[in-house]
Structure formats: C-alpha cells, structure tokens
N, C-alpha and C positions, 0 to 999 in steps of 0.2 A: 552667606557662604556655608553655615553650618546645617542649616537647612539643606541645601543642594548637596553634602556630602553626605548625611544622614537620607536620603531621596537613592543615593547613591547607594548605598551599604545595602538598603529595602531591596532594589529593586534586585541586585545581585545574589544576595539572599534566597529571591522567591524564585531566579533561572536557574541556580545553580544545580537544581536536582532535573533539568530539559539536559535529553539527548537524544539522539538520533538512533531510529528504529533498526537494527540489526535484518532483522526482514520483514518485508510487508506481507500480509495474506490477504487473499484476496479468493470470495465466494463469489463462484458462477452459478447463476442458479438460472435453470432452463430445462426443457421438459426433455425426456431421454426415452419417453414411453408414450405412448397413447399415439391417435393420430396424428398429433405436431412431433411425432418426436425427429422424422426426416429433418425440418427447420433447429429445433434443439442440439442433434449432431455436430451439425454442418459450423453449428456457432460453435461449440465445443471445439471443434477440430480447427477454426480458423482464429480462435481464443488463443489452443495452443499454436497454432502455429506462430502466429505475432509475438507469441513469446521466446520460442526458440530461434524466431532472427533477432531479439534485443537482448539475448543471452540470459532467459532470464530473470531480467534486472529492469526496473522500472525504476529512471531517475539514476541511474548507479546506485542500487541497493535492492541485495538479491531478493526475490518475488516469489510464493507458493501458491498455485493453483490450487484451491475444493472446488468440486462441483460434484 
C-alpha cells in the first residue's frame, strides 16, 4: 500500500508541470517561386482556406499559419 501511494505521489509530481498548448503553429513549407510555384500556391491558398472554415482552430485550440 505504501508503495502504490508513493507510485502515486511520483507519478503526480512528474504531470503536474503538462498543460495544454495555448496555440499550435504550424509551418507550411512549399515552393512560391520557380517553375512549381503555380502547385505551391494553390496549396497555400487551399491550406488557408481549410483553415478559415475550422475557424482557425485545430482540435479547438487556435492555430497560426508560417509558410
């Protein structure tokens, strides 16, 4: 029993500093120049779009686009 509560104490201890991410980021990387940059665009631009119908938020927790 003392064991399983000291097990207890540990494991509490080592979550206690885990929390949940305030915002995700999130790097688009794809070409914007050269001869693919028509295919790079299109990804860009349909990147954002999927994000302006999920508001945003991925998981409910708001999301910033680099690319």
């Amino acid at each position: 029993m003392r064991h399983l509560a000291l097990a207890a104490a540990a494991l509490l201890a080592l979550t206690a500093g885990a929390r949940a991410a305030d915002q995700i980021k999130i790097g688009l990387v794809n070409p914007l120049s050269g001869p693919v940059s028509p295919a790079g665009q299109e990804l860009k631009r349909g990147f954002d779009l999927a994000m302006d119908e999920l508001g945003n938020k991925l998981g409910g927790v708001p999301a910033k686009v680099f690319s």
